[in-house]
C-alpha positions in Angstrom: 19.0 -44.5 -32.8 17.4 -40.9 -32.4 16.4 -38.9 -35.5 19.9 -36.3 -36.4 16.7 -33.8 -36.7 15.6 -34.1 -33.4 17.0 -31.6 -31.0 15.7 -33.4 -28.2 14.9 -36.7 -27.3 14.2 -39.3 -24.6 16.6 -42.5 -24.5 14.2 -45.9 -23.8 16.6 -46.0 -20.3 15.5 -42.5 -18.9 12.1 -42.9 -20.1 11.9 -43.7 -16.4 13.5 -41.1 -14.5 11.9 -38.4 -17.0 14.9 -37.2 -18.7 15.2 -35.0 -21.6 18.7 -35.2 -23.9 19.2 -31.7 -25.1 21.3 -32.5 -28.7 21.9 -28.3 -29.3 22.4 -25.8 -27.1 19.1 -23.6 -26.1 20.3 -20.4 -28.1 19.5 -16.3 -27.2 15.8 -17.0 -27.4 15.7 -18.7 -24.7 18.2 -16.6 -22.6 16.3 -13.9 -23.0 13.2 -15.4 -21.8 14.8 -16.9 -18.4 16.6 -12.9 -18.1 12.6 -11.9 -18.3 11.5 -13.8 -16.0 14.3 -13.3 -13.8 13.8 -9.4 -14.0 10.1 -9.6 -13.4 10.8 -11.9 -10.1 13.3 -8.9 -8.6 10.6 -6.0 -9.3 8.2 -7.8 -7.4 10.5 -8.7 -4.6 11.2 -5.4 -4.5 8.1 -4.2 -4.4 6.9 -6.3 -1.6 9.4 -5.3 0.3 9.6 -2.0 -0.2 5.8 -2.1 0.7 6.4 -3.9 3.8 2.7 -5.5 4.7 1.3 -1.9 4.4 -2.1 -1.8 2.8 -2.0 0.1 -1.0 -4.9 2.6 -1.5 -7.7 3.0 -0.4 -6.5 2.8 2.4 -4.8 5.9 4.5 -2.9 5.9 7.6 -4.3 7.9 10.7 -2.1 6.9 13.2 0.4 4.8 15.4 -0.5 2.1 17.4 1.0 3.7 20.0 -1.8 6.5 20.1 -4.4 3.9 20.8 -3.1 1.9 23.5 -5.0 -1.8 23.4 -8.0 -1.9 25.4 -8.8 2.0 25.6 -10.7 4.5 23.7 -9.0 7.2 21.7 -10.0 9.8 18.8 -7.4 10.5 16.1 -7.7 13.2 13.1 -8.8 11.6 10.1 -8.9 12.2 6.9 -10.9 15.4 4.9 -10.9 17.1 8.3 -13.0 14.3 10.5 -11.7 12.6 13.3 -11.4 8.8 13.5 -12.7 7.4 16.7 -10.8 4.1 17.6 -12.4 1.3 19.9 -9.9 -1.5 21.3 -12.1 -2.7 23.7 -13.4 -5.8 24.3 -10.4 -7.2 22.1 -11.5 -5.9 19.1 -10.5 -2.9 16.8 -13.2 -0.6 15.6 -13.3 2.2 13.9 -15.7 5.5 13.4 -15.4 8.3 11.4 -17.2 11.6 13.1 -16.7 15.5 13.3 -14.0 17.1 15.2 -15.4 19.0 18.7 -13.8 21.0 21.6 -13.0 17.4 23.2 -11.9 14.3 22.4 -14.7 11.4 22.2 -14.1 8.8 25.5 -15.3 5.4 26.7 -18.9 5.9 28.1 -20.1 2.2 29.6 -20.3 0.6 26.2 -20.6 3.4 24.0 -19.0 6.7 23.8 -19.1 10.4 24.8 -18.0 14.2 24.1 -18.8 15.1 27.2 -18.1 18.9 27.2 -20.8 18.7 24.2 -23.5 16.7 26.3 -22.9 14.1 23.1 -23.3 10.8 23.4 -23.3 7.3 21.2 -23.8 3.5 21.2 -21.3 0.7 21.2 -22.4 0.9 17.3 -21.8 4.5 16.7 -25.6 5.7 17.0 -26.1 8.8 18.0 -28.1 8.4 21.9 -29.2 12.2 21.5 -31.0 14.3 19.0 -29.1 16.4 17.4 -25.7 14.5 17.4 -24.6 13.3 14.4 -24.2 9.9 14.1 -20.5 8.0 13.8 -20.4 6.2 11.1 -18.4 2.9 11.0 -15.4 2.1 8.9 -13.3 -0.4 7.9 -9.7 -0.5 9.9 -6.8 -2.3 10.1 -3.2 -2.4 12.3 0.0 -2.8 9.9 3.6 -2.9 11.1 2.8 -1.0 14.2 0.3 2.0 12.3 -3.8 2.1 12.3 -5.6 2.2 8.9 -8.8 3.3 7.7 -10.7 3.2 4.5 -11.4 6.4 3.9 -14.7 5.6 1.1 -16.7 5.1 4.2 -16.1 8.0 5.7 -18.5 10.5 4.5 -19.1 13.2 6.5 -21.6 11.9 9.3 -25.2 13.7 8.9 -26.5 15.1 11.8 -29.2 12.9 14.0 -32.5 13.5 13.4 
């Protein structure tokens, strides 16, 4: 016979199937508790959604996928007033932060160009020519159809020596 103190206790026949015999009932302690964790379950629900797969900061949008069409070239504006130079070539997505120019920045053989500036770099964003500063590589990423960049790389590029 269980102890009248007890207010749970396991009968010898569901000491097999685990089962725990609940003599009182749980009380306000514990419906608070399952209220708690219910609450803290919908806030984060909430938040992912509302997030929707978009990395938090650091990161910063620069543009839509759209603008950089898969296997092309294209330079976006960036953040503090460079421009982001986006590489989907090759099947890959990489990313350069340089200064703005008259032109755009365009596929040049495996590199790239500002041709109305007689600039030029390599596939790895080093400038080919003195004088041209350099593009400096930075981490990017494509979420729910926009192109981000983490802008702590992406100090102003110093000019080639």
């Amino acid at each position: 016979m269980p102890d009248p103190q007890r207010t749970a206790y396991l009968p010898p026949r569901a000491a097999r199937a685990r089962k725990l015999i609940l003599r009182t009932q749980l009380g306000l302690p514990w419906l608070l508790a399952a209220s708690l964790f219910a609450l803290v379950i919908l806030v984060a629900g909430t938040l992912f959604l509302v997030r929707g797969g978009r990395p938090g900061a650091p990161w910063v949008r620069v543009a839509a996928v759209a603008a950089v069409p898969d296997g092309m070239v294209a330079e976006v504006p960036g953040p503090d007033g460079l421009v982001v130079v986006v590489d989907r070539r090759r099947g890959q997505l990489l990313a350069f932060v340089g200064v703005p120019g008259p032109c755009p920045v365009a596929a040049a053989a495996a590199g790239f160009a500002r041709p109305c500036q007689g600039e030029a770099w390599g596939a790895d964003g080093s400038a080919r020519r003195p004088g041209t500063p350099a593009l400096r590589r930075v981490p990017a990423q494509l979420a729910r159809g926009d192109l981000y960049v983490d802008p702590r790389a992406a100090r102003r590029p110093e000019p080639a020596g």
